[in-house]
NUNU-568372 format. One line per 3 residues: number of its first residue (from 1); their letters; for each residue x, y, z of N, C-alpha, C. Coordinates in steps of 0.001 Angstrom, whole numbers, plus 500000, padded with zeros to 6 digits. Layout:
# residues N
NUM) a) X,Y,Z,X,Y,Z,X,Y,Z; ...
//
This chain:
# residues 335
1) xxx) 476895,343917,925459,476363,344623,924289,477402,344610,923186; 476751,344246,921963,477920,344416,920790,478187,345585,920324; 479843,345518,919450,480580,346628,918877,478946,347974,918155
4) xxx) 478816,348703,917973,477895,349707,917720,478747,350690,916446; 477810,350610,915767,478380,352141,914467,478918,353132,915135; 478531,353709,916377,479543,355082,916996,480574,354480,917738
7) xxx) 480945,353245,918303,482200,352641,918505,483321,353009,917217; 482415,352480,916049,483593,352286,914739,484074,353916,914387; 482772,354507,914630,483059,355931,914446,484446,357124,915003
10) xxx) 484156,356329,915914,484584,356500,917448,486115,356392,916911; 486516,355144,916809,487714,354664,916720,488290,354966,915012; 487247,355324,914159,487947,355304,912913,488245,356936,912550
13) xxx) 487480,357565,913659,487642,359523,913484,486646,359885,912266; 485882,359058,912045,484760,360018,911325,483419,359833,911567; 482213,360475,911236,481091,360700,911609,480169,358736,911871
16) xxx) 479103,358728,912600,478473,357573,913047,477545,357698,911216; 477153,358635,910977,476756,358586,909228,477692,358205,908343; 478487,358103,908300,479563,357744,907295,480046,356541,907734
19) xxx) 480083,356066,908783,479699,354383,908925,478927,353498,908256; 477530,354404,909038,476285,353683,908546,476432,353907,906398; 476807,354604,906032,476680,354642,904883,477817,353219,904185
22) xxx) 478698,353512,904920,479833,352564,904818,479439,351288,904234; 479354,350819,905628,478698,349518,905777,477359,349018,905048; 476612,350167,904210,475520,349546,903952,475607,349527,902438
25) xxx) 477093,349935,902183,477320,349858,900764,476671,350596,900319; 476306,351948,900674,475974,353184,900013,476807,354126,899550; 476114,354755,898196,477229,356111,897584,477260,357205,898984
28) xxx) 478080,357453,899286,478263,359072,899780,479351,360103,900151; 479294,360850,900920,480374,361535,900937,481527,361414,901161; 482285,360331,900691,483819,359617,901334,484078,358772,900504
31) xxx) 485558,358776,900672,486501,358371,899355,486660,356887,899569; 487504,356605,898851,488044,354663,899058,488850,354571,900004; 489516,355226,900099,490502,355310,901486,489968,355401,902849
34) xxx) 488421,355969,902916,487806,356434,904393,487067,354882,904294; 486729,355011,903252,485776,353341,903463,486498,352096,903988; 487597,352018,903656,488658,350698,903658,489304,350789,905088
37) xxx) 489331,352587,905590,489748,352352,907049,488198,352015,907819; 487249,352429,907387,486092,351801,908090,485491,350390,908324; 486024,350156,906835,485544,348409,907436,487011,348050,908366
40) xxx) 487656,348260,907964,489221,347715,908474,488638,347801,910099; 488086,348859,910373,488234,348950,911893,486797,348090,912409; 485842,348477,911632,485054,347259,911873,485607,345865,911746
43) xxx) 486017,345334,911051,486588,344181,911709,487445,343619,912897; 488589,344636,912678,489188,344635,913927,488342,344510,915412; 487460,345272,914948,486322,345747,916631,485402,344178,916517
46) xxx) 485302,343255,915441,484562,342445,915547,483078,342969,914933; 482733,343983,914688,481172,344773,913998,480447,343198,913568; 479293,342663,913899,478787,342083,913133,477119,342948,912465
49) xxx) 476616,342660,911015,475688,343685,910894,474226,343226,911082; 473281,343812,911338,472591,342975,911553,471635,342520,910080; 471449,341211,910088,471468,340436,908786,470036,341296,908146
52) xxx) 468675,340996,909226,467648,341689,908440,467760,342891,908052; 468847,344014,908519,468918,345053,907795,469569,345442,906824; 470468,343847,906545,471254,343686,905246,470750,343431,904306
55) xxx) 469487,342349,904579,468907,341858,903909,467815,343011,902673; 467409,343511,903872,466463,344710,903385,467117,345624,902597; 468482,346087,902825,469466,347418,901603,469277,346320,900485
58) xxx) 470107,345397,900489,470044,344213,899646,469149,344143,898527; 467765,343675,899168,466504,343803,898221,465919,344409,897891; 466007,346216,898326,465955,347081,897599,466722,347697,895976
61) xxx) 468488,346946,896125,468941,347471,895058,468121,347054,893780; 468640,347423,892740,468123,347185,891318,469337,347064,890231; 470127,346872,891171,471662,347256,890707,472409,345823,890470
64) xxx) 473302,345149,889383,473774,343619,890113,475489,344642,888959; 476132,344143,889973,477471,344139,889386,478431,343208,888741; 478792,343250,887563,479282,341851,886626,481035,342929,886476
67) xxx) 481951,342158,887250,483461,342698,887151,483953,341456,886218; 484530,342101,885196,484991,341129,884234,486850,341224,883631; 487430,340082,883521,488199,340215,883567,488931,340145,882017
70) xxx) 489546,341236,881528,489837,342022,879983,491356,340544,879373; 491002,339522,879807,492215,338294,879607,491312,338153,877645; 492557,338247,876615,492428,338461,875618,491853,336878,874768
73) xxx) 490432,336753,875179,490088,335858,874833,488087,336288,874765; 487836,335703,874279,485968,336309,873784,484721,335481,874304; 485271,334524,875629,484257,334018,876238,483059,334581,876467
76) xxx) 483573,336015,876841,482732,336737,878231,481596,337098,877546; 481432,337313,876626,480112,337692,875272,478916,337162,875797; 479553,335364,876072,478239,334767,876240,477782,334741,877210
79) xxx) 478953,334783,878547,478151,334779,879628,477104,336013,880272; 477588,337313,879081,477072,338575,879707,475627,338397,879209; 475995,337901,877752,474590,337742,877310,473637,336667,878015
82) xxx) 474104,336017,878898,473222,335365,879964,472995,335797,880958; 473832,336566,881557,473198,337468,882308,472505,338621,881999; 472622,339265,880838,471514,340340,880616,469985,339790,880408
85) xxx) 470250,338364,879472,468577,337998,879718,467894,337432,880145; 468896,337311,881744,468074,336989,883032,467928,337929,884009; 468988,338832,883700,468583,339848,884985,467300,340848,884444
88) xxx) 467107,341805,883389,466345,342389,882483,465083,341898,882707; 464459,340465,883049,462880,340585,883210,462833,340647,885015; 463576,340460,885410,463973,340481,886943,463719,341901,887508
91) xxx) 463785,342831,886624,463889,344266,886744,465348,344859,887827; 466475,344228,887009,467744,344081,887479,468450,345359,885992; 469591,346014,886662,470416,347049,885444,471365,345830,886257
94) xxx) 472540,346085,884953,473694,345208,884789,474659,346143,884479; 475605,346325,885279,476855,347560,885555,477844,346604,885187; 478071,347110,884135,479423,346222,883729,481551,346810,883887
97) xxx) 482071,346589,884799,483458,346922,885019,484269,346069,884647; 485498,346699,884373,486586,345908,884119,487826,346310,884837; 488534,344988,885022,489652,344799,886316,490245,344562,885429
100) xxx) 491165,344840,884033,492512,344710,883876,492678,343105,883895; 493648,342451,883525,494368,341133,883772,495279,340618,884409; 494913,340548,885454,495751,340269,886595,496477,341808,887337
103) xxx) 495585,342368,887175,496252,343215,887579,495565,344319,889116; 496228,343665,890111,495695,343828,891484,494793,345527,891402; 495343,346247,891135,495299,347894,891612,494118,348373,890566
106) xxx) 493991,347682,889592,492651,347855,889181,491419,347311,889406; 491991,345606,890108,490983,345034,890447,490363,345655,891878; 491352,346562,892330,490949,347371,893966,490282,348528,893076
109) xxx) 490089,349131,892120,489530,350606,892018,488088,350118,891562; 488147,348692,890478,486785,347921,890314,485702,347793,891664; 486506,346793,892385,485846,346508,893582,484845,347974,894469
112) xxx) 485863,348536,894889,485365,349756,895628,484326,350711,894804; 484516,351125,893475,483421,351228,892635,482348,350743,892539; 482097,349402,893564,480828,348554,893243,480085,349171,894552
115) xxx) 481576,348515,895636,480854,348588,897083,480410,349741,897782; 481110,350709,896977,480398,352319,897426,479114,352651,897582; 478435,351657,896267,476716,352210,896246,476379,350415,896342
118) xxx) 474621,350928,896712,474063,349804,896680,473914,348627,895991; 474413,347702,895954,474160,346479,894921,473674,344985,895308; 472705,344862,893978,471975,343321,894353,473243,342552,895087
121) xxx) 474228,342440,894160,475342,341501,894352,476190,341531,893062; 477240,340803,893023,478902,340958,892648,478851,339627,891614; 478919,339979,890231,479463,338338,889373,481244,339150,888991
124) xxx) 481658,338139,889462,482816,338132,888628,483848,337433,887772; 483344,337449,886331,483950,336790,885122,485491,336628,884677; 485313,335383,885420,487260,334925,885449,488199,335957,886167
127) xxx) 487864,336477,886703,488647,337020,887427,489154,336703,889140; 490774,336504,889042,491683,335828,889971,491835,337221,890959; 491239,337277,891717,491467,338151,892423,492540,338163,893350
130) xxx) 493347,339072,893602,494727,339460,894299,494528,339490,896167; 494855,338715,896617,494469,338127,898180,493839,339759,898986; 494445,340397,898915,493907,341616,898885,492772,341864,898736
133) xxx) 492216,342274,897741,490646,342374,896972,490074,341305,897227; 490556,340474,897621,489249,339254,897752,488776,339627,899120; 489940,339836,900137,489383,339988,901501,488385,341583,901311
136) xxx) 488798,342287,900674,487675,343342,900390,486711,343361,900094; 486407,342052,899440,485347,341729,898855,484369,341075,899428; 485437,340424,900395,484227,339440,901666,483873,340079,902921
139) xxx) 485028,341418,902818,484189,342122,904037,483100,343048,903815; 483260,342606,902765,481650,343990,901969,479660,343211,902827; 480201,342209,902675,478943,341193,903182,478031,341536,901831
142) xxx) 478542,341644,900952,477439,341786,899436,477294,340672,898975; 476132,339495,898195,476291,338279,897978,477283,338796,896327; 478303,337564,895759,478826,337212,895106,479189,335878,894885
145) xxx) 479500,336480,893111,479929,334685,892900,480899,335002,891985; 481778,333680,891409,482392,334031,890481,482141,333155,889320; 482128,333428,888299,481951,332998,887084,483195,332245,886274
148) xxx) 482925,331341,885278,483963,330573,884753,485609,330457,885075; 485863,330294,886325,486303,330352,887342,486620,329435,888235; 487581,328471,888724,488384,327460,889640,488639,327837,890546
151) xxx) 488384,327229,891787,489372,327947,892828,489047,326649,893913; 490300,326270,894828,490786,325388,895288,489982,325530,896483; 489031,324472,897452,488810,324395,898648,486859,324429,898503
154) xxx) 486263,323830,899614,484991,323717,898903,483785,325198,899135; 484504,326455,899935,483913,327630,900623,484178,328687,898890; 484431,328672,898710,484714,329366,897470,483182,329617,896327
157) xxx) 482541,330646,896404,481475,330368,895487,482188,330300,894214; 480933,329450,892980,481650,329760,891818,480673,328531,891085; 480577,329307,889590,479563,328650,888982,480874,328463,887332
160) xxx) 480799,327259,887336,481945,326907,886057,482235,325612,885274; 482441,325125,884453,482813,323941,883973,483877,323344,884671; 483474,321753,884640,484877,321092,885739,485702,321138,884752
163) xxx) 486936,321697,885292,488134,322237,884050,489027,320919,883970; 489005,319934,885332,489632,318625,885344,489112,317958,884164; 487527,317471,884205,487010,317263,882939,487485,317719,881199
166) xxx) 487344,319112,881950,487645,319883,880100,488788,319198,879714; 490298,319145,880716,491458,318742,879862,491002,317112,879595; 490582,316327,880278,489969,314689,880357,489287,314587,879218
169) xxx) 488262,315127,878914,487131,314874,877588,487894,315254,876124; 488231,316576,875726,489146,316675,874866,490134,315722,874575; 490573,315721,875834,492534,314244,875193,491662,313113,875338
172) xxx) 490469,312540,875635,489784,311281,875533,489770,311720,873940; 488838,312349,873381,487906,312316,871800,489434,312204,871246; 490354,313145,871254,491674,313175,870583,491859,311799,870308
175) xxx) 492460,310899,871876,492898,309444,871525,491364,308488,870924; 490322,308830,871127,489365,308200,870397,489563,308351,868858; 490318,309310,868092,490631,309347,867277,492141,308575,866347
178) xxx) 492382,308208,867357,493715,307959,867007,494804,308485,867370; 494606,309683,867884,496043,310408,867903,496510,310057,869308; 497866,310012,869128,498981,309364,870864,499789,310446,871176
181) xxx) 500397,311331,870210,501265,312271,870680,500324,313790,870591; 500052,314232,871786,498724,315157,871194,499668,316107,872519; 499541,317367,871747,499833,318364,872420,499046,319521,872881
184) xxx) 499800,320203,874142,498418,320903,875593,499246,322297,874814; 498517,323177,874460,499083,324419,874131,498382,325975,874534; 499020,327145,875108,498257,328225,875495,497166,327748,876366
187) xxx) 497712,326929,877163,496622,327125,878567,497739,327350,879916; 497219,328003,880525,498017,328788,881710,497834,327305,883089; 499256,327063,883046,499363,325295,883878,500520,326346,884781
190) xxx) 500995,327558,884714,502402,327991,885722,501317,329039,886905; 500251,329533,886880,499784,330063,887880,498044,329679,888377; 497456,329686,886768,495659,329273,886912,495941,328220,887210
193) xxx) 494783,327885,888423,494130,326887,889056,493620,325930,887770; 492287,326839,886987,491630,326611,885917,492787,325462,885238; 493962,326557,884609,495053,325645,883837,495492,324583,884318
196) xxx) 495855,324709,885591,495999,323020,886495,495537,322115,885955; 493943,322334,886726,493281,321241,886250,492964,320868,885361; 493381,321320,883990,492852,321246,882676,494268,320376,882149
199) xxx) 495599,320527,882741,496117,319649,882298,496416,318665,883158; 495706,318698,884768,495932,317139,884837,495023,316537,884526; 493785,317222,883826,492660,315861,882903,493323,315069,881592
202) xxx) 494097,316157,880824,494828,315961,879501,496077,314862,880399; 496753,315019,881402,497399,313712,881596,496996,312365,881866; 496045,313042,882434,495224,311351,883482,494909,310884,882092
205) xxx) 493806,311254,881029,493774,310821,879436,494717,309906,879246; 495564,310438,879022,497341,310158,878350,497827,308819,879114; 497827,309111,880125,497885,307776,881484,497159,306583,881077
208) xxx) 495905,306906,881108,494709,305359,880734,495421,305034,879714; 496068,305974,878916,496271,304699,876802,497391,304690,877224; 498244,304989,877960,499651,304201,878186,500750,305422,877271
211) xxx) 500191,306639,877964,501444,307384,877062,501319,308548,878243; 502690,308602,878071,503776,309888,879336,504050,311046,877832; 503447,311995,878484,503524,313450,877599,505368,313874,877984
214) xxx) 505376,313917,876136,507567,314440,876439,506827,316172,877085; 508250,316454,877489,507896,318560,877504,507864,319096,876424; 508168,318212,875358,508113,319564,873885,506329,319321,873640
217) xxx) 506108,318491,874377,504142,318289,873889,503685,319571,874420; 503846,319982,875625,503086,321429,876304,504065,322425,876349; 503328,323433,875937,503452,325008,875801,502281,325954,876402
220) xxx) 502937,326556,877795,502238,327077,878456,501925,328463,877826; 500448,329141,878395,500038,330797,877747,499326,331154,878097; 498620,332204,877620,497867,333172,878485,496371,332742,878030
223) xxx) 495827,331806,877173,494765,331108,876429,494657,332687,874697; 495596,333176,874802,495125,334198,873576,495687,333798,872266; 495367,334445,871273,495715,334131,869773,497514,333922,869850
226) xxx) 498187,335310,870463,499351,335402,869982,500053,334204,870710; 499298,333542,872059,499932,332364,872797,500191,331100,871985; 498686,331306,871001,498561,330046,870154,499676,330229,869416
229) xxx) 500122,331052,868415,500945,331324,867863,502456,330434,868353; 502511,331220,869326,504107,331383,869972,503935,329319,869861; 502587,328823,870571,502902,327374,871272,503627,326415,869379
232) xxx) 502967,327330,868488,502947,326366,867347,504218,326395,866162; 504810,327616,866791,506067,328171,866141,507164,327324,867000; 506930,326708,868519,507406,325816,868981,507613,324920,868673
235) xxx) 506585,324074,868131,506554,323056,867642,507166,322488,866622; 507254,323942,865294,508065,323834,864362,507417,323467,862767; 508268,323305,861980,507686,322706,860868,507437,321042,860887
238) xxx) 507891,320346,861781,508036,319385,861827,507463,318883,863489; 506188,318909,863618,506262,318965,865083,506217,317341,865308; 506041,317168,866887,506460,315822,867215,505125,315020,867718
241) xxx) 504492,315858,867526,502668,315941,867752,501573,315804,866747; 500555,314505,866506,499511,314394,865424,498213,315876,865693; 498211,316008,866951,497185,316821,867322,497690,317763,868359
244) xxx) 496836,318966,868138,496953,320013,869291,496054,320478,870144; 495598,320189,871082,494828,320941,872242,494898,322641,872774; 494083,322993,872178,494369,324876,872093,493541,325315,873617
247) xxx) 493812,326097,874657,493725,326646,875595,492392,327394,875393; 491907,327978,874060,490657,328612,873854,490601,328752,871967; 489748,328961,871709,488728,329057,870688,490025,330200,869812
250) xxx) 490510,331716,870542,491604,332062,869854,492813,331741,869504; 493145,330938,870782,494316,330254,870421,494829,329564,869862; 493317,328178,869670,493305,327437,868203,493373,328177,866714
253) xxx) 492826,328757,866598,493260,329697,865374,494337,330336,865285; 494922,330741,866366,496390,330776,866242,497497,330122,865773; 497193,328637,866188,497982,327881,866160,497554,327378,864826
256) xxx) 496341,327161,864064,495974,327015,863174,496775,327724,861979; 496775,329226,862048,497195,329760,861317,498791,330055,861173; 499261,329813,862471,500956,329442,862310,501338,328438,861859
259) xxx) 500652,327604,861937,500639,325673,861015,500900,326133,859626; 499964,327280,859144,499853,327651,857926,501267,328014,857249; 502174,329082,858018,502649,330056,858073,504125,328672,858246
262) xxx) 504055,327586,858809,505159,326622,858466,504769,325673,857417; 504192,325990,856428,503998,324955,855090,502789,323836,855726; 502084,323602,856956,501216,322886,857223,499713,322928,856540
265) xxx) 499149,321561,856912,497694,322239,856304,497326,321153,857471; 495734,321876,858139,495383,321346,859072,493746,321553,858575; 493196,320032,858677,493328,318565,859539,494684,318042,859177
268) xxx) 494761,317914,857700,495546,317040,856751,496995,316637,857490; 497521,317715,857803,499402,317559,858622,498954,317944,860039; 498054,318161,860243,497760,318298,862251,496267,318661,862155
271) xxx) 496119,318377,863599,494890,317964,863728,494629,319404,864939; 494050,319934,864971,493950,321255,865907,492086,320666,866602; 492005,321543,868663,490943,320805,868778,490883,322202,869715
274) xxx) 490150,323128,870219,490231,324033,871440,489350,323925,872461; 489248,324681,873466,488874,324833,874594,487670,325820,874329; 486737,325693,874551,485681,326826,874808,483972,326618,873713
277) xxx) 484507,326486,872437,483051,326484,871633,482689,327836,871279; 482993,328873,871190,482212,330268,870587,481976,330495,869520; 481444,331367,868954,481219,331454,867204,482565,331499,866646
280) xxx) 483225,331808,867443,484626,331793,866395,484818,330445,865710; 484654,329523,866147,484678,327822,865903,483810,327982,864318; 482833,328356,864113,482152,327968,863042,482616,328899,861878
283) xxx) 482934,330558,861815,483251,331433,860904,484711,331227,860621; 485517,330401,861550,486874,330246,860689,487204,328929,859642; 488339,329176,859324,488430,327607,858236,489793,327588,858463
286) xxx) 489533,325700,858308,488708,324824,858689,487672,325043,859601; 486936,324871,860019,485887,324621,861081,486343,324316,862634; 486336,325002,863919,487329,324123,864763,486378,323229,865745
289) xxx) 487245,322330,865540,486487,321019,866828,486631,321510,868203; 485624,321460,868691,485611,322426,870250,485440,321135,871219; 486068,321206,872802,485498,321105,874218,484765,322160,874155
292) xxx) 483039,322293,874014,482437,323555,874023,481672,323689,875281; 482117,324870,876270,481216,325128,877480,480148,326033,877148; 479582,325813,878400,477961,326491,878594,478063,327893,879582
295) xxx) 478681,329183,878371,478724,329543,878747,477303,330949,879350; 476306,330655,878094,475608,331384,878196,474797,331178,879564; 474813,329746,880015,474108,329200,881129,475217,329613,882449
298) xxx) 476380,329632,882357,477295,329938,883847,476255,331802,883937; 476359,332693,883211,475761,334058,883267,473927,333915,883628; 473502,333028,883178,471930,333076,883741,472361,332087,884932
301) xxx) 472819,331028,885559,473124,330406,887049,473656,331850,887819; 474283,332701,886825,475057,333759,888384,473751,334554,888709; 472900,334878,887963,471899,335862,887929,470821,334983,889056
304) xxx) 470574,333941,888832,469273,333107,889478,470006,333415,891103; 471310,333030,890954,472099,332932,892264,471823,334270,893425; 471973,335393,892480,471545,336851,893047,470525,336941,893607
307) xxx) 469668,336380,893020,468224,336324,892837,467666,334997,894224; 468179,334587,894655,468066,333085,895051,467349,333475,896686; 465770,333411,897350,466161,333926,898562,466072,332593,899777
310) xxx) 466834,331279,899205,468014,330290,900319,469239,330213,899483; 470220,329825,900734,471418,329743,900402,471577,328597,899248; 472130,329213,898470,472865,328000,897223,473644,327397,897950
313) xxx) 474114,326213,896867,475154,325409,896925,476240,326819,896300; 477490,325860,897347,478689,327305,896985,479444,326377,895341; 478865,325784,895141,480007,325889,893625,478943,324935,892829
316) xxx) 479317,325024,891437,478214,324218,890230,478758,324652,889214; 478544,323345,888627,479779,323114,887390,478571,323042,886209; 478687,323336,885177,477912,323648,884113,478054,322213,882821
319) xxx) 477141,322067,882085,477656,320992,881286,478953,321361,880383; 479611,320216,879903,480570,320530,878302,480140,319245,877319; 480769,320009,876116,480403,318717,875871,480992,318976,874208
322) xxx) 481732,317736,873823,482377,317809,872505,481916,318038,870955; 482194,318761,870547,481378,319336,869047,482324,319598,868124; 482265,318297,867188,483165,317835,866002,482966,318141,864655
325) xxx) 484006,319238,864101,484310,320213,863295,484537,319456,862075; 485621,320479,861775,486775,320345,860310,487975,320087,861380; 488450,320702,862087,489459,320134,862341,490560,318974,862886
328) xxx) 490028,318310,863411,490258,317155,863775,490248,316058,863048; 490961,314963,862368,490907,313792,861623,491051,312733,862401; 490743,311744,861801,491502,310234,862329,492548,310079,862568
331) xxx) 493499,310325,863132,495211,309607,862904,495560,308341,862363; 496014,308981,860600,496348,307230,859703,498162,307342,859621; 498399,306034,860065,500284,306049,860193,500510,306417,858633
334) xx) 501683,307453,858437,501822,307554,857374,503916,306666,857111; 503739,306300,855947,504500,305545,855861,505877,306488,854600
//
């Protein structure tokens, strides 16, 4: 006979109700601390639950949880707005939390906030969860996914643009333009996965036309305005670069506007190109040339996903696709 709710009870010192509430991801009388020793000991004991009665809490909620991660950049707009106007005829509420940036101890007060009460299921928008919270998250047995989002190995859900691509397509249009010395700026290449792969697309690029990126070309960051900044004040008045590859939509304007701020004028003395596509691209000036993702579509894929009753595919990459501004020129040798 298998492990039983008054086993866990048993062994965790509190009531066979406060199990069952536990485990079924219900609000009730017990804190984060009683819950976390309850699953803890359910696992330990091996607890498996039984699926049709998971299934059934499950498809009762009305609840879907979107944990989003506060990284100083304005993606998340679109994807929420794809998920609000897919969950909304679904007869789905959309609980929206925030985990801080990188920052473990909020992403644990987020989490447990969800799993306390009943929920459809878990999106979570770019957010790197701390090895910790993730295992919290998978012992919840709640479906989740994560949103615009990388992560290494093929068990990993996650609905996102191939970020290998993103850095690849950008430094392609760049050298389709002419430009050879093109620089990777404010994208996070020292810890994001995401950033990884975004600059080994921008190398492999660089590779096919026969050019090895110096280190003054990349300037690593957090993808935010003040990163753009910092990458372009690097560079100098005199940079060593026709074009710049911006980490996101703020950061290009960053760097845009520090160009300014060293006697530059851009297209004309640099060529600026970013990561993402949001309205910011069209209300600033120049105009910025985007790698523009789909993001409104990653937020309606997480919602269908909730919604889904067979198993998805665990990962799906969304289209991108290049949309040519003001900022970007031809590269003409100047003499």
């Amino acid at each position: 006979m298998g492990v039983t709710i008054k086993d866990i009870a048993k062994q965790a010192g509190v009531s066979p109700a406060t199990v069952s509430r536990v485990l079924a991801n219900k609000a009730g009388f017990f804190g984060a601390q009683t819950a976390q020793k309850v699953r803890q000991t359910a696992k330990e004991l091996g607890y498996r639950k039984n699926t049709a009665a998971t299934e059934l809490v499950t498809q009762r909620s009305h609840d879907l949880a979107v944990i989003v991660n506060t990284t100083k950049t304005n993606f998340a707009t679109q994807i929420i707005e794809g998920i609000q106007a897919t969950a909304f005829p679904a007869d789905l509420n959309v609980i929206i939390l925030y985990a801080g940036d990188g920052d473990a101890e909020r992403q644990r007060r987020a989490l447990e906030t969800v799993i306390e009460r009943s929920v459809r299921g878990i999106l979570l928008l770019s957010v790197d969860l701390a090895p910790e919270n993730l295992a919290l998250l998978q012992s919840t047995e709640i479906p989740y996914c994560f949103l615009s989002i990388s992560f290494e190995g093929p068990k990993m859900p996650f609905i996102t643009s191939d970020d290998w691509q993103v850095g690849y397509q950008a430094t392609k249009y760049l050298l389709e333009r002419g430009h050879r010395r093109i620089g990777l700026a404010a994208v996070d290449t020292q810890v994001s996965i995401t950033g990884q792969l975004r600059e080994a697309g921008y190398r492999q690029a660089l590779a096919e036309a026969g050019i090895t990126p110096r280190p003054a070309w990349i300037h690593p960051g957090d993808y935010s305005y003040p990163a753009g900044q910092a990458a372009m004040q690097a560079y100098g008045a005199h940079p060593d670069v026709t074009a710049v590859l911006a980490g996101s939509d703020l950061a290009g304007i960053g760097v845009m506007n520090q160009a300014r701020m060293l006697g530059l004028m851009v297209p004309v003395d640099l060529s600026v190109m970013s990561i993402d596509g949001t309205d910011l691209c069209d209300i600033v000036q120049p105009q910025l040339t985007s790698l523009t993702q789909s993001f409104y579509d990653m937020g309606v894929a997480g919602v269908k996903r909730m919604l889904a009753t067979e198993t998805p595919q665990p990962q799906r990459f969304t289209p991108i696709q290049v949309v040519a501004r003001d900022s970007v020129v031809d590269f003409v040798t100047r003499t």
